[in-house]
Structures are given as structure tokens and as C-alpha cells.
N, C-alpha and C positions, 0 to 999 in steps of 0.2 A: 474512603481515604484517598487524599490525593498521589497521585504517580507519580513517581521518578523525584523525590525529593531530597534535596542537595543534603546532605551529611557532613560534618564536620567533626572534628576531633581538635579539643582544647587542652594544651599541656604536654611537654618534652620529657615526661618520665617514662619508667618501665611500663605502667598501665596504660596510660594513654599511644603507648607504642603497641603493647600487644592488641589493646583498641582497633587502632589503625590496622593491623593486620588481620582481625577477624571481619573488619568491615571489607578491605579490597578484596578478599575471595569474592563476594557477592557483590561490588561495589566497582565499577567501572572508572571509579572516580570519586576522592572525596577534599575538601579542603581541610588544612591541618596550620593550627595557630600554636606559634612557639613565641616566646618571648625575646629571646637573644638572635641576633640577627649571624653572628657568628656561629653559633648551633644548628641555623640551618644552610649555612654555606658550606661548615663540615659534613654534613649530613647529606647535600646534593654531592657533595663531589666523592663520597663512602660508597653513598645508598644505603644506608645502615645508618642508626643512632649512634653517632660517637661516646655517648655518656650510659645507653643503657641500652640490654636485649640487642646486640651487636651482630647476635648471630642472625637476626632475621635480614634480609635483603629485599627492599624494594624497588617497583618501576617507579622511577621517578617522571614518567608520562604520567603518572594515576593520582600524584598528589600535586596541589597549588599550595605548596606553603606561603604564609606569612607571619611576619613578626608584629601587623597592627591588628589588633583587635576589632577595631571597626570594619574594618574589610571582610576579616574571615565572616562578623554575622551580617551584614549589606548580602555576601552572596552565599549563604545556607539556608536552610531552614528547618535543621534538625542539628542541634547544638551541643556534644555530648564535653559534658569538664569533665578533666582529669585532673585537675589542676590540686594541690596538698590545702585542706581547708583553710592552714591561717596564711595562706600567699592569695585565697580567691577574689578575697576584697580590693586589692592593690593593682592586679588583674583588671576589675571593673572599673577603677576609677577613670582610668580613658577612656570609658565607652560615653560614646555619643549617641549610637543611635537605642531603637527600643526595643527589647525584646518583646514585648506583648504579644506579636504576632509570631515568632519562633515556637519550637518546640526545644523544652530545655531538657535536657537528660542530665542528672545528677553520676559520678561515676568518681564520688569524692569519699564517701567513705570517713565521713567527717563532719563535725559540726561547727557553723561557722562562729570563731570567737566573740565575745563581746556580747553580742546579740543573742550567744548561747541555743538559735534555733540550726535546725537541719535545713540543708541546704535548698528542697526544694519548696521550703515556708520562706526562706529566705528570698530565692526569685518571684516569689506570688507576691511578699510585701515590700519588696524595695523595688521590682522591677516590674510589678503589674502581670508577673506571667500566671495565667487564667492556671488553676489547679489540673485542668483538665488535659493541659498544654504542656505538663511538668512529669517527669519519670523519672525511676531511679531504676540504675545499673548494679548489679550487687549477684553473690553466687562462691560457692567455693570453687574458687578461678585465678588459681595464681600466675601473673603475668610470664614468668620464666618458664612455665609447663604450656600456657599457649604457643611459647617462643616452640620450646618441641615438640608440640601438637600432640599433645597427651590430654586424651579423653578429659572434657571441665564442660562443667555447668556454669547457666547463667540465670538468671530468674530478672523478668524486667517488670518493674511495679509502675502502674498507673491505674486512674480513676479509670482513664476511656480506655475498655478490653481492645478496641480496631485499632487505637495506636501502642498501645504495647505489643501487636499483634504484629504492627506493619516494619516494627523495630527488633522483634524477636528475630519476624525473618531476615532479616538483614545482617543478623549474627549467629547465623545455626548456620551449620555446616559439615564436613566430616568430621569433627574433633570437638566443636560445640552442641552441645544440647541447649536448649532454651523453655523455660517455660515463664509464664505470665501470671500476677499477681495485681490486688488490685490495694493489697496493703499498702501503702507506700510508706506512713508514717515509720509503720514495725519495723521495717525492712531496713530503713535510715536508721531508727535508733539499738537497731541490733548489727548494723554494721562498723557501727561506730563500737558500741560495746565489745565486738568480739577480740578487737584492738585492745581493749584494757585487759581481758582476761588473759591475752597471748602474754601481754606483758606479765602477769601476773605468775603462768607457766613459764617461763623464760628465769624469772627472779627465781623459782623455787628451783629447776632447773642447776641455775647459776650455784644455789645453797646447795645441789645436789642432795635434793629430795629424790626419791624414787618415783617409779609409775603408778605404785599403789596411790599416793597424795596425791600425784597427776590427776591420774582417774578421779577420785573424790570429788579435788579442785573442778573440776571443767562438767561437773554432773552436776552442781552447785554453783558454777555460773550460769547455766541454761536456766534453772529455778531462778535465780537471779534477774537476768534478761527476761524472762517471763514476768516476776512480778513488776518490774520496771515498766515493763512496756507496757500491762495493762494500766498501771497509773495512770501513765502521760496519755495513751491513747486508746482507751477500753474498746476490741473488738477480736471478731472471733479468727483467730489464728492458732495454727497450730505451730511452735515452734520447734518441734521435730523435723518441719521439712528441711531442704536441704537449703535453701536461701537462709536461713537461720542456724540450725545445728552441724550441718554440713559444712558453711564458713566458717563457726565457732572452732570445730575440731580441724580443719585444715590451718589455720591462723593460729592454731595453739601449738600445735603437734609439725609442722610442715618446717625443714630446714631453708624454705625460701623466705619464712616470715619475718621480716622486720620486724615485729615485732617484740616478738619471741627471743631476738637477737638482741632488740635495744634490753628487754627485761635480764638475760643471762648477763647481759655483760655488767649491769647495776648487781644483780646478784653477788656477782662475783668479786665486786669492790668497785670496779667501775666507779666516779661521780657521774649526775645526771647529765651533767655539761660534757664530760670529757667522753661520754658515751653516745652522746649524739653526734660531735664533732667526728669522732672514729668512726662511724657509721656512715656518714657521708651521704645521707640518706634520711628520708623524715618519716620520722617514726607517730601515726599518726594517734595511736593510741596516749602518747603522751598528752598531746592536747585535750582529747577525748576524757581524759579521765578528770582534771580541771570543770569542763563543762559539764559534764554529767554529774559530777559533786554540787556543782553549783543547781542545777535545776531541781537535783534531789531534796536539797535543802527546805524546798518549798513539797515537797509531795512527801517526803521520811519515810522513803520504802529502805526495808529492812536489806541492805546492801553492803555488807563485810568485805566482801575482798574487793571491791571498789574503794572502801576506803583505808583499807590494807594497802594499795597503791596507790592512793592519794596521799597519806599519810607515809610513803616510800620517795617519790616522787617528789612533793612541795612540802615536805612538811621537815624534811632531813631524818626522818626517820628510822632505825637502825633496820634493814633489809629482813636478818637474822632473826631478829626478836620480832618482830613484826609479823610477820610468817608462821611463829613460833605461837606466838597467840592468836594467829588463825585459823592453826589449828585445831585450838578446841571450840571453834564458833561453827566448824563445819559437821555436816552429818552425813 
């Protein structure tokens, strides 16, 4: 593996800051691509995100921000997005140069719209990035608990074990652990899922269900997430670990989740619209639950509380009753 390779971090949210902060303990230097030019003038003259994880403070010696896309990748060559799946494409459209020879890190947690695949099929087939060139970031690792440097995992998937390898160490540290995975596929499309199940805890939540349903609920999405993912990409994984069941219960259960929060506040009467607007924040599992409906469509794995909240979500469906009839589908 080559030495000393330039790092970069794509996207001005919570993760991609808390990013930024697990890469500069180890990291003498990295570039950092925002998109508002005004976001990072607030941001040099703070040292801090103006918009998110406020409380971390950086040297601003140790980042080269910019707002053009072409630049941040001309001078990296380990490319990690943060970027929320349905803004990534909008993103790309000024790029000019080629990724093929970068190394792409996925750190989206999302599927990209339209096209309906995970994000790093998507860099292999629109942007020629070799599978082997491509990883995903993923772990139960919520960005507010790096901000306070509270014990989190990360798990980083790729085909080649020496660059998952050369990328773990770059993010272990005293507060992160890392381990390496070569699933990538799983890993993407259970990251994306544990986003819908949060929501789904969140709704019943909002109904004021108790723990007991909780429980059920989220022991029966894992089954779920399992026959799913065998579908799409049949291999041997166990989804007990914590890159899988570890983020399902942190994203379901965790007062920091987005998710969890967009699902409660729909529970709760919320509209789908006036719940994401109040949240101020992109709830990724909403999109996630669209995609995966639609991919399911062609595979018919038996998947209830997927379409418990697809059928909540896009379909106007009564929150109450819906819930209500899912729970005799569970066991």
C-alpha cells in the first residue's frame, strides 16, 4: 500500500464532521469539500461547524477546505462522501475529472435514488471506479458521541483486506475501534435498512407502544435484514456482528437518531412533510424505504415492516392502524 496518502472528506454535515475529526487525530492534514462557500468562511473564522457538532474545534492549519469539487479530488486520493444519498448526484455533476484512479469510500448510508443501487455500484458503474478501489464506512457510530469521544465502532468493508487495512488505521484511535470486513455489499444494504427499521421504532414509539413491541419489532427486523440481504447478495455473513446488529440497535434505540425522531414525530400526527421540514435534517431512512420497496418488488422477500412503512410514508397511510396490523404479522 502506498504511503502517505492524501484523505479527504466530502460533505458539511454531523458525519462528515465527526469524520473529519477521527481522521485529524491520525491525520497531519486532510482536504475537506463543502459545498457553500459561506459555510466555510463561517467555519474558518469559528473553527467549529456552524450548522453541526459545534462543540468540536479544529486547527484550521490541518484542513484545505474548498467549495469546488474538482479540486478537493485533483489533490486526494482517498475520497471519503458524507454527502445524504439524494444530494450525491447533484454533487457529481461538476465533476470533471476521473475517479478511476482514487479510492472511493462510501460513508452515505444510503441508496442512491433513481438508479436504486448502493452507492459504491454506483461509483464502479458511472464513474469506472475498479470494485477493488471502492469501501464502505459503516458501524454503530453515532456522530454526536464521537463529538464526545465516547467509546464507537467502525467496521470498513472492501474486497482488497490491505486497503481496508490502510483505512482502518487511519481511524482507530482512543475512542474508536475498527475492524475490516470484506462484505461490502451487506454492509450497504443493511445500512441503509437499519434507517427504515429506526423509523419504524420511532412511529410505534410516537403510537406509544411499549418495550415489549420494541423488542419483538427490532428482533424481526434483523430476520428481515437477513433474508433481504441474502436475496440481493447471497454470502456468508453473520449479521449478529456489530457492523449489522450493533447499528440496527443503536439507530433504533439511540436519542441521537434521526431517525427514530423523523419516525416519532409521524407517529405522533406529524405529516411526512411537516416532519422533515421540523427536523431540519435528512432523515435518510425515508428515502431508503422507497428504494428498497422498489428493488424488493423484483426479489418478493417476505418484508412486513418495510412495507408497514412504505405504506406510512408514501402511501398516506393511517400510522395507528398500520402498526396495528403489524402486529399480528410478527412473531
Amino acid at each position: 500500500m502506498e504511503k502517505n496518502l492524501r484523505y479527504a472528506v466530502l460533505g458539511g454535515g454531523s458525519w462528515a464532521t465527526a469524520i473529519a475529526k477521527i481522521l485529524l487525530i491520525n491525520l497531519p492534514q486532510i482536504n475537506w469539500y463543502m459545498r457553500r462557500e459561506d459555510q466555510i468562511a463561517e467555519f474558518k473564522a469559528l473553527k467549529h461547524n456552524p450548522s453541526y457538532l459545534s462543540s468540536i474545534e479544529f486547527d484550521m492549519n490541518k484542513i484545505n477546505f474548498t467549495s469546488k469539487i474538482n479540486q478537493v479530488v485533483q489533490n486526494s486520493d482517498v475520497l471519503i462522501f458524507a454527502i445524504p444519498s439524494p444530494f450525491l448526484k447533484n454533487h457529481l455533476k461538476k465533476l470533471r475529472r476521473r475517479l478511476d484512479s482514487k479510492i472511493v469510500v462510501s460513508a452515505v448510508k444510503g441508496i442512491i435514488p433513481d438508479e436504486n443501487i448502493v452507492v459504491s455500484e454506483y461509483f464502479h458503474q458511472y464513474y469506472n471506479v475498479p470494485l477493488e478501489q471502492t469501501a464502505v464506512l459503516s458501524g454503530p457510530c453515532h456522530a454526536e458521541e464521537v463529538a464526545l469521544e465516547r467509546t464507537s465502532y467502525l467496521t470498513i468493508g472492501c474486497k482488497d483486506r490491505d486497503l481496508a487495512k490502510e483505512i482502518a488505521a487511519k481511524m482507530t484511535n482512543d475512542f474508536v475501534q475498527t475492524y475490516i470486513s470484506d462484505d461490502v455489499y451487506g454492509i450497504e444494504f443493511s445500512s441503509v435498512m437499519k434507517n427504515i427499521y429506526a423509523i419504524a421504532t420511532g412511529i410505534c414509539h410516537g403510537l406509544k407502544y411499549g418495550d415489549n413491541f420494541q423488542a419483538v419489532l427490532v428482533s424481526n427486523a434483523i430476520q428481515e435484514m437477513n433474508r433481504f440481504c441474502n436475496a440481493v447478495n447471497p454470502y456468508h455473513r453473520d449479521l449478529q456482528e456489530s457492523v449489522y446488529l450493533g447499528d440496527l440497535l443503536v439507530t433504533a434505540y439511540s436519542k441521537f437518531s434521526r431517525n427514530r425522531t423523523f419516525g416519532t414525530m409521524v407517529g405522533k400526527g406529524y405529516s411526512v412533510k411537516s416532519a422533515q421540514i421540523e427536523m431540519e435534517m435528512i432523515a435518510e431512512g425515508y428515502f431508503g424505504t422507497k428504494c428498497i420497496h422498489e428493488i424488493n418488488e423484483h426479489f418478493q422477500v417476505n418484508m412486513p415492516i418495510l412495507e408497514a412503512v412504505f405504506g406510512i410514508l408514501y402511501q398516506r397511510k393511517s400510522p395507528a392502524k398500520t402498526m396495528k396490523e403489524l402486529t399480528l404479522k410478527l412473531a
